[in-house]
C-alpha positions as CSV (number, residue, x, y, z in Angstrom):
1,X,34.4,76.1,18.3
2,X,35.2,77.6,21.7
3,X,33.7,76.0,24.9
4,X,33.1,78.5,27.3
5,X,34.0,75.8,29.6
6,X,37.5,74.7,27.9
7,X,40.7,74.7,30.4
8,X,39.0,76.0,33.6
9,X,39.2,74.4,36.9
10,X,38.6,74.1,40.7
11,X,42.0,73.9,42.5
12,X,42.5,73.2,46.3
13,X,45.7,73.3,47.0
14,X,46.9,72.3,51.5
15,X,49.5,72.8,53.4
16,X,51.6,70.0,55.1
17,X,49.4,68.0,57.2
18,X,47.0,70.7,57.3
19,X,48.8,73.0,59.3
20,X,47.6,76.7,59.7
21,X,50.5,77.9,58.6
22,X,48.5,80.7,56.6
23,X,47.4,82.3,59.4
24,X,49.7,84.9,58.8
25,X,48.7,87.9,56.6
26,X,52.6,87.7,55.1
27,X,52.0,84.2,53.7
28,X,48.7,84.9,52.5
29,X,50.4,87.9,50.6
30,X,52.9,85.6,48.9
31,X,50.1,83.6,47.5
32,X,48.4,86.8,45.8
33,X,51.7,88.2,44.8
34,X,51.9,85.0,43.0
35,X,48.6,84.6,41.6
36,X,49.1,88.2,40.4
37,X,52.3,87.4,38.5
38,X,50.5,84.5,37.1
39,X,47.5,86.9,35.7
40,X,50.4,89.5,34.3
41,X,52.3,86.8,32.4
42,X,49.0,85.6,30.9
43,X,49.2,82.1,32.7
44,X,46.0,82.4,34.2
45,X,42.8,83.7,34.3
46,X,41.5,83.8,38.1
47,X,37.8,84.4,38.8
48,X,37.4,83.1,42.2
49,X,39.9,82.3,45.3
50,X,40.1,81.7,49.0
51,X,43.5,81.4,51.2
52,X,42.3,79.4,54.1
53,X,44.3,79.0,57.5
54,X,45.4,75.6,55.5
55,X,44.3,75.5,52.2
56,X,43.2,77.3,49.5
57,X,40.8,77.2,46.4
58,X,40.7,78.7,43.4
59,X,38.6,78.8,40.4
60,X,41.0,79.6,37.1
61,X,41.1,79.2,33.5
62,X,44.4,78.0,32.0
63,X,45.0,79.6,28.5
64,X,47.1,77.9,25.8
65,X,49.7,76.8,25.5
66,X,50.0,76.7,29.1
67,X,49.1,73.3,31.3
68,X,47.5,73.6,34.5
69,X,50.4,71.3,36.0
70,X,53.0,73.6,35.0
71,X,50.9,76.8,36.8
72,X,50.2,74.7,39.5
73,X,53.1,73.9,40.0
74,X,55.2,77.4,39.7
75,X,52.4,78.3,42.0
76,X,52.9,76.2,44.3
77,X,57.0,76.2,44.1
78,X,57.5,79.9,44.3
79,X,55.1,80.3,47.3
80,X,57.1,77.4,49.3
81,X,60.2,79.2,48.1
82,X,59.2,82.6,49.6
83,X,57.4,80.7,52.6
84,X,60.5,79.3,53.5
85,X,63.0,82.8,53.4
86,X,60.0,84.3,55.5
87,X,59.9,81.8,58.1
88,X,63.8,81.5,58.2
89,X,64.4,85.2,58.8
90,X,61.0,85.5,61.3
91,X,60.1,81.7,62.6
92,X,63.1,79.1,62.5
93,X,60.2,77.1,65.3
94,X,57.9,77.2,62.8
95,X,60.1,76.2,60.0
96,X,61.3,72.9,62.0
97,X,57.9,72.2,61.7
98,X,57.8,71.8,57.9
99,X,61.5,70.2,58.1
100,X,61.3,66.8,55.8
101,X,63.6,64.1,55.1
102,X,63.2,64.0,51.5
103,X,66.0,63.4,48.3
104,X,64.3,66.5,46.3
105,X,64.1,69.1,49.4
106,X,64.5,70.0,52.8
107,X,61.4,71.2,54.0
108,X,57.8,70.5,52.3
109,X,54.7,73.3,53.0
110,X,52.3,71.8,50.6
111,X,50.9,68.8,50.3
112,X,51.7,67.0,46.9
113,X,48.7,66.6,43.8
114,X,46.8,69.1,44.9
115,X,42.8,68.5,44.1
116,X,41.9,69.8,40.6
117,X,38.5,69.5,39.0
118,X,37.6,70.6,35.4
119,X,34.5,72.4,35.3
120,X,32.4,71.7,32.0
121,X,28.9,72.9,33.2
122,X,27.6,76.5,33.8
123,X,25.8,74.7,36.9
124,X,28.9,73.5,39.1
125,X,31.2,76.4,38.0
126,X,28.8,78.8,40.5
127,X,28.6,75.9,43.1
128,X,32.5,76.0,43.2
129,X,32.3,79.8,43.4
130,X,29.5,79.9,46.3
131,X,31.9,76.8,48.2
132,X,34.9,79.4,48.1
133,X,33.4,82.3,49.1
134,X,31.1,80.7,52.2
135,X,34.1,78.9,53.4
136,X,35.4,81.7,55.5
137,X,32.2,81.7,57.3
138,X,31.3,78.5,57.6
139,X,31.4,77.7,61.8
140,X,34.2,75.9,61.6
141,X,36.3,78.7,60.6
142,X,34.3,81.6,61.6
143,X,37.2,84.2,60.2
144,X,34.2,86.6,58.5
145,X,30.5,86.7,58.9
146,X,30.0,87.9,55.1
147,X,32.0,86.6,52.3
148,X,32.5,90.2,51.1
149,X,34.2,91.0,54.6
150,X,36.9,88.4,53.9
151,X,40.1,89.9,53.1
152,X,41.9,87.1,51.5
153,X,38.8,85.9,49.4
154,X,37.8,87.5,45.9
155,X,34.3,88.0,47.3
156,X,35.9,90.6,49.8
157,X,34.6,94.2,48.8
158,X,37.1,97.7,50.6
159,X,34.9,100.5,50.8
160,X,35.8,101.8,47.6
161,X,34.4,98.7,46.2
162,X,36.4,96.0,44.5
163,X,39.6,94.8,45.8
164,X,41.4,92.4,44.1
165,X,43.0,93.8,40.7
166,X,44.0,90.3,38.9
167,X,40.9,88.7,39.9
168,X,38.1,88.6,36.5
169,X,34.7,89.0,36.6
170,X,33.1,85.9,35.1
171,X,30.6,86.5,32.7
């Protein structure tokens, strides 16, 4: 029997010592390019994100046969990829920054096992999704006063009404 439940999670995913490095609308874009090309390859099923000055959450189901480690992870690996050409071209100061002496990689932006939680219960799947889109204007952030007026959030609403075409309505 199907579990309306089965293979979705709450992801929060940082960057490097928690660096705002997403402060900057052209690395928040790589993230939804990615999570877009995710959705179109049938990897993932997002219903709720945020891109944070430092982090990120997200609220996906994984379908079979995929794993959540292997979509986290070419999440996670593209976006550093593309991070890194950006800030080479744009920022070689900020790049230093992210610089690591490591056998696997030269420089590091996020910071390894990211948090994921599997969510089993009607209950904490809405908690998750009222965490992600408050976060934004929480006062330590203040980067909206409405959820819906948060750009990089899949609460955020243009005037012609939705925004985000790879995000799913739960339901």
């Amino acid at each position: 029997m199907y579990h309306r439940y089965f293979n979705l999670y709450f992801t929060t995913a940082t960057i490097l010592e928690w660096k705002h490095l997403l402060k900057v609308s052209a690395l928040k874009d790589i993230i939804i390019e990615s999570m877009r090309f995710l959705v179109r390859e049938e990897r993932a099923v997002i219903y709720d994100f945020v891109i944070m000055p430092n982090h990120i959450h997200i609220i996906w189901y994984i379908p079979e046969p995929h794993l959540l480690v292997e979509v986290k992870s070419a999440l996670l690996s593209y976006t550093a990829h593309q991070f890194k050409k950006i800030l080479k071209g744009n920022s070689p100061q900020v790049l230093k920054k992210f610089r690591v002496n490591l056998s696997d990689r030269q420089y590091q932006f996020w910071e390894r096992n990211p948090l994921s939680i599997a969510i089993f219960h009607e209950k904490v799947r809405w908690q998750k999704a009222h965490y992600i889109h408050l976060n934004p204007c929480v006062g330590k952030w203040n980067l909206s006063p409405y959820p819906e007026t948060y750009k990089y959030s899949s609460a955020y609403k243009s005037s012609e009404g939705g925004y985000w075409d790879f995000v799913t309505v739960f339901g």
